[in-house]
C-alpha positions, -999 to 999 in steps of 0.1 A, spaced: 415 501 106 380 500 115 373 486 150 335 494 152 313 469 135 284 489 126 308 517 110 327 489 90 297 474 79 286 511 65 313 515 45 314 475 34 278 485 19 289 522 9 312 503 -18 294 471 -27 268 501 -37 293 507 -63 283 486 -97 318 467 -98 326 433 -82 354 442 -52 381 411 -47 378 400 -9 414 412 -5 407 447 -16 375 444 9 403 435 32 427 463 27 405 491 22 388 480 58 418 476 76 408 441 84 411 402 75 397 379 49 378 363 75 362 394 90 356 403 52 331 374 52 317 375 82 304 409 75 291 399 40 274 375 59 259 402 86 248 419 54 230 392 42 209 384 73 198 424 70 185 413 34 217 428 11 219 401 -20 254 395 -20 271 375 -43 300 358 -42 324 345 -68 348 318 -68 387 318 -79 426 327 -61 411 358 -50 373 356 -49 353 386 -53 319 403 -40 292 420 -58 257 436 -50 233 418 -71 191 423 -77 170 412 -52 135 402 -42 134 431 -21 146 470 -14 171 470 11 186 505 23 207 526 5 240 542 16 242 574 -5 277 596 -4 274 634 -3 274 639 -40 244 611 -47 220 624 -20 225 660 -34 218 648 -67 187 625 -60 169 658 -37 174 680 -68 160 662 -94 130 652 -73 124 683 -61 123 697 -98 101 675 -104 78 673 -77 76 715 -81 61 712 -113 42 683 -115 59 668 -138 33 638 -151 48 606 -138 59 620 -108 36 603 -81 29 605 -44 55 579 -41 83 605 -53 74 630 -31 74 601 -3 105 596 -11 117 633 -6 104 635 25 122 607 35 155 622 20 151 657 32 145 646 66 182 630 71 201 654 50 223 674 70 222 714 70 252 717 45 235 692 26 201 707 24 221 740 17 235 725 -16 205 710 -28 182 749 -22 211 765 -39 216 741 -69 176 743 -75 176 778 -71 204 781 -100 188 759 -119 153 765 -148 136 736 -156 122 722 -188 85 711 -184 58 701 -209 34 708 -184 15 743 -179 5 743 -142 17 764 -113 50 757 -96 49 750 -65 75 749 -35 89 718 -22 84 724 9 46 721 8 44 687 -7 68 672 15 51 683 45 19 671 33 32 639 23 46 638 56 14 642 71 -1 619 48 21 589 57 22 594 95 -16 602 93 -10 638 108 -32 662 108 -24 692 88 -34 727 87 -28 752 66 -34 787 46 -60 783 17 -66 807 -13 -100 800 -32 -105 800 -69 -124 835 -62 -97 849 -43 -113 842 -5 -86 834 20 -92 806 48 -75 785 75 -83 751 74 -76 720 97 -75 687 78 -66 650 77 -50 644 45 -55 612 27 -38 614 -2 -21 637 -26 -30 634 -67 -9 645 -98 -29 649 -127 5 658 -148 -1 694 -148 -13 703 -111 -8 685 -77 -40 683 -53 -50 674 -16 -77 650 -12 -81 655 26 -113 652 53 -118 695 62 -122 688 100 -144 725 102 -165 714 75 -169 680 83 -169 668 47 -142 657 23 -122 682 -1 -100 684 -23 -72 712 -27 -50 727 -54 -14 726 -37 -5 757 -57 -32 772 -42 -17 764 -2 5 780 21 22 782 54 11 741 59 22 730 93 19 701 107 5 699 139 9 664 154 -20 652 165 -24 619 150 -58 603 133 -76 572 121 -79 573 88 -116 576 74 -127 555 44 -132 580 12 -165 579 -2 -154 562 -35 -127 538 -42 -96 556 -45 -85 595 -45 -79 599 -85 -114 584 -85 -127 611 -62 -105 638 -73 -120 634 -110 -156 632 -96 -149 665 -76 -133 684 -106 -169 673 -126 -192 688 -102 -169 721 -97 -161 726 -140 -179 730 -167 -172 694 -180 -182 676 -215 -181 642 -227 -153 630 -251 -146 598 -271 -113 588 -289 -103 557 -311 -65 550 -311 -49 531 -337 -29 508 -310 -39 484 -288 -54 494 -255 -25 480 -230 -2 500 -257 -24 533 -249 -31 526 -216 6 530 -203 8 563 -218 -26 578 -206 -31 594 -170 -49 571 -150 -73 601 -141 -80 608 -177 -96 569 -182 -92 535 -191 -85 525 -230 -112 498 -241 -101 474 -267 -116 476 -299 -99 450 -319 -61 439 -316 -45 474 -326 -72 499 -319 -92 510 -288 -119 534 -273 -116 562 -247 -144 575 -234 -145 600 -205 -155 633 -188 -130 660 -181 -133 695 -176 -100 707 -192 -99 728 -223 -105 713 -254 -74 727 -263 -50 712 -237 -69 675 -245 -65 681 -281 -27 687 -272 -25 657 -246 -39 635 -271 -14 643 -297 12 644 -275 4 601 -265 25 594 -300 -8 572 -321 -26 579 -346 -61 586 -334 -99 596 -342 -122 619 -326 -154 610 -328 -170 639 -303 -173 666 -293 -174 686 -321 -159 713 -300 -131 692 -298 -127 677 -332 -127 714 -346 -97 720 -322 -80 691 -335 -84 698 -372 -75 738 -365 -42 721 -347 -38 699 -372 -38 729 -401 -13 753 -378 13 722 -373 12 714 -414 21 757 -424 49 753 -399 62 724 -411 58 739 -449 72 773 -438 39 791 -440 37 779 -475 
C-alpha cells in the first residue's frame, strides 16, 4: 500500500500515461488503496491540469485524454532512455526539422536523468550509426545542450572558437538563439569582447561552459535570428540570386521548404515562385530542390539550371543502367 500522497499520485499518473483506460478497481488494487481514495486523487490530478476522463458502468474506468494544454510527463526508465537517444541523434547532426525546441527539450531531459541513466543513453548512441540526408559536421551533444541552456536561462556563455581560416579564440557571449539550417547548427549570440553580434558554426565550438552570470537580453538588429543568420551568411559567402516555379501551391511548398531558404509566392492555385539569396552550392540547392518532391522550373541562374539539367542526365543513365 501507498501511504504517501505525492508517491501515490506518481504512480496514479505513471499508469494513466499508459494508452488504455484502467477500471477504478484495478486503480484500487494496484495502489493498495480504496475506490474513494482512487477518486480523490484523479481529482488532485485534475486540479494540476491532467485531462482525465471518466467512464460510467458496474466498474467505471479512467483514461488520459488530449487536452488544451502540456501537462508533465512521468517517463519509466526505458522511455526516458529512449526519448535522450533519438534526440540526441538528431540534434548531433542537424537533422532538418530538428529545432531549438528539441534541443530544449534535451536539456531539460539530460538534466534529471540519473548517472545510470545518462550512462545508458552515451553508450546506446555510441553503438549506434545514424542515417542522415544531411552533409554537415556532427556535432557532440553536449555543446548544444549547454548552449541551449544558456540560451533559455539567458546565461552567458563562453567558449573555445575555431575560424573558417584555422585562427583559434576565446570568446565570451550572450547567446540569443540557436538556428538549424538542416545541414549545420549555428549560434546567433552578442560577442561581449567585440561588442557586436555574431554568429557561430557549433561544429566549429568547443569546451563551452557556462559561466553563470546572468543577462538582459538585447534586441537583435533584425526581426528574428534565421532572418539575421541568412543576412550574415550573405555578407560572409559568395552568394547569387535564384528563382524557382513549383508546380504546387505555395502553402503545399511552403511546409516543405526551410524557413531560412524563403517564402513560396503564389502564382496561381497549383504553382508558386521562390525567389531568394543563398550562398550554398548550386549543387546542394539543385539537390534540395529535388529532394522537396514537385515538379519544378528554374528560371536562373544559369549556373544553376546547368546543374539541374547535368543532374537530371546522371539520374536518367542510372535508372536505364548506363544505357
Amino acid at each position: 500500500m501507498t501511504t504517501d500522497t505525492p508517491a501515490r499520485l506518481l504512480t496514479l499518473l505513471s499508469l494513466l500515461q499508459t494508452p488504455r483506460e484502467w477500471p477504478g478497481g484495478e486503480l484500487a488494487d494496484r495502489l493498495g488503496v480504496s475506490r474513494r481514495t482512487v477518486r480523490r486523487d484523479i481529482d488532485r490530478l485534475r486540479e494540476l491540469g491532467y485531462p482525465v476522463q471518466a467512464t460510467m458502468g458496474a466498474d467505471g474506468g479512467y483514461r488520459l485524454v488530449a487536452g488544451k494544454a502540456m501537462p508533465p510527463l512521468v517517463l519509466d526508465d526505458e522511455e526516458a532512455v529512449a526519448i535522450a537517444v533519438g534526440l540526441r541523434a538528431g540534434a548531433g547532426h542537424a537533422v532538418e526539422g530538428v529545432e531549438e525546441a528539441s534541443v530544449r527539450a534535451l536539456a531539460k531531459l539530460e538534466q534529471v536523468l540519473p548517472s545510470r541513466l545518462r550512462h545508458r543513453v552515451t553508450t546506446l548512441q555510441a553503438a549506434t550509426t545514424p542515417l542522415t540526408s544531411g552533409d554537415g559536421a556532427s556535432i557532440a551533444t553536449e555543446t548544444l545542450t549547454v548552449m541551449a541552456s544558456c540560451v533559455a536561462g539567458q546565461e552567458r556563455l563562453r567558449f573555445a572558437y575555431r575560424a573558417a581560416d584555422g585562427t583559434e579564440s576565446r570568446r565570451l557571449t550572450e547567446p540569443y538563439r540557436l538556428v538549424s539550417t538542416g545541414r549545420r547548427w549555428y549560434l546567433v549570440a552578442y560577442d561581449l569582447d567585440r561588442a557586436d553580434w555574431r554568429t557561430f558554426r557549433v561544429d566549429r565550438v568547443s569546451e563551452p561552459f557556462a559561466t553563470g552570470a546572468r543577462f538582459a537580453p538585447r534586441e537583435l538588429p533584425t526581426g528574428s535570428a534565421a532572418e539575421y543568420l541568412r543576412r550574415s551568411m550573405q555578407r560572409h559567402q559568395a552568394s547569387y540570386d535564384f528563382e524557382v516555379t513549383f508546380a504546387a501551391s505555395a502553402e503545399a511548398v511552403a511546409e516543405r521548404v526551410p524557413r531560412w531558404l524563403g517564402v513560396p509566392e503564389a502564382v496561381g492555385p497549383q504553382s508558386c515562385r521562390l525567389r531568394a539569396t543563398v550562398g550554398d552550392a548550386v549543387e546542394w540547392l539543385a539537390v534540395r530542390l529535388l529532394l522537396l518532391g514537385f515538379e519544378f522550373t528554374v528560371r536562373e541562374p544559369v549556373e544553376l539550371v546547368e546543374c539541374v539539367r547535368e543532374l537530371g542526365g546522371r539520374l536518367s543513365r542510372a535508372a536505364s543502367g548506363g544505357a
